[in-house]
N, C-alpha and C positions, 0 to 999 in steps of 0.2 A: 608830554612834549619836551620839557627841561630834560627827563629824563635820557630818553635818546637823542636828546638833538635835530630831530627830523620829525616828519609828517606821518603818523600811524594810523591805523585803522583796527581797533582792537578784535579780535575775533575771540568765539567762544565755541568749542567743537561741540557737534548735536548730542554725543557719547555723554559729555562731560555738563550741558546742561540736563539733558534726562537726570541723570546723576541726583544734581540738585533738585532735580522734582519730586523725587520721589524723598530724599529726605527732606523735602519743607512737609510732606505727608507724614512720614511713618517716622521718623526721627525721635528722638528724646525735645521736650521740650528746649531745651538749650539750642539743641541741633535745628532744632524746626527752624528757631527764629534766625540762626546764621546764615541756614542754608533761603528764606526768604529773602535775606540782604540781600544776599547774592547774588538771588533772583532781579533783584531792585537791580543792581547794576549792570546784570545781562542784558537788561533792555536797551544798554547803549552801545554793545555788542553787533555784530555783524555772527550769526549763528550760523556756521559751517558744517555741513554734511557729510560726515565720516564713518566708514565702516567698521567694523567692530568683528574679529570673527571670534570662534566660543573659547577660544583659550585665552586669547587677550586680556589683560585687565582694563580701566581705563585710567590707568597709569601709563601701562603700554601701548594705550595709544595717541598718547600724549607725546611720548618719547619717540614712538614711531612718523608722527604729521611733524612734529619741531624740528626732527633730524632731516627730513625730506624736505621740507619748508627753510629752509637752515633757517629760522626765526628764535627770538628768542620768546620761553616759556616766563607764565606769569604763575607763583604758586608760592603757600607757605610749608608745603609738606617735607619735610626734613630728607626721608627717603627718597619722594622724587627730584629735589633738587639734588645730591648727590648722582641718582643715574642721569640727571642732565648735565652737571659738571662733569662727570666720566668720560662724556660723548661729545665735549666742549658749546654744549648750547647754552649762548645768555641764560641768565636766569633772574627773573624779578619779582619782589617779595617783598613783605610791608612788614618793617622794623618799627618799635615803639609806637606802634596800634596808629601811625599815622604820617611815615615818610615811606615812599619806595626807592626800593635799591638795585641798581643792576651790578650784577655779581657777570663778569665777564665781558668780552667786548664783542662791540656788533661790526 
């Protein structure tokens, strides 16, 4: 809330949960338990139903729902925050394993 300034509703697209289900399964131990956190805090998530078609990544359609949505993305991944600064989407990201950042304005 400090962060934006305003009243949000976190969302989490179905693509990019599946995601994480399947590595809280089949992942490297390390990965398992990340991607279960993860899971932990999609529960406070509103989980949005999004298409996917077979060339997409689900990076691209990350980049696809945030550019349509104009909203800003939440991610640490180095390369997708790049093609979301390119396209001028917020971006927010958790610096020193415990503040978040928004990189752009909403």
């Amino acid at each position: 809330m400090n962060l934006l300034n305003q009243r949000f509703e976190p969302v989490l697209l179905s693509t990019t949960y599946q995601e994480l289900q399947k590595m809280a399964e089949k992942g490297s131990p390390k990965l398992r338990r990340q991607a279960t956190i993860a899971l932990k805090l999609a529960e406070k998530c509103l989980v949005v139903d999004v298409e996917k078609s077979e060339e997409e990544t689900n990076d691209d359609v990350i980049v696809r729902v945030a550019a349509q949505w104009r909203c800003p993305a939440a991610t640490n991944d180095r390369k997708l925050k790049q093609r979301l600064r390119d396209i001028s989407i917020p971006v927010i990201y958790l610096r020193q394993k415990s503040r978040l950042v928004l990189e752009g304005s909403i």
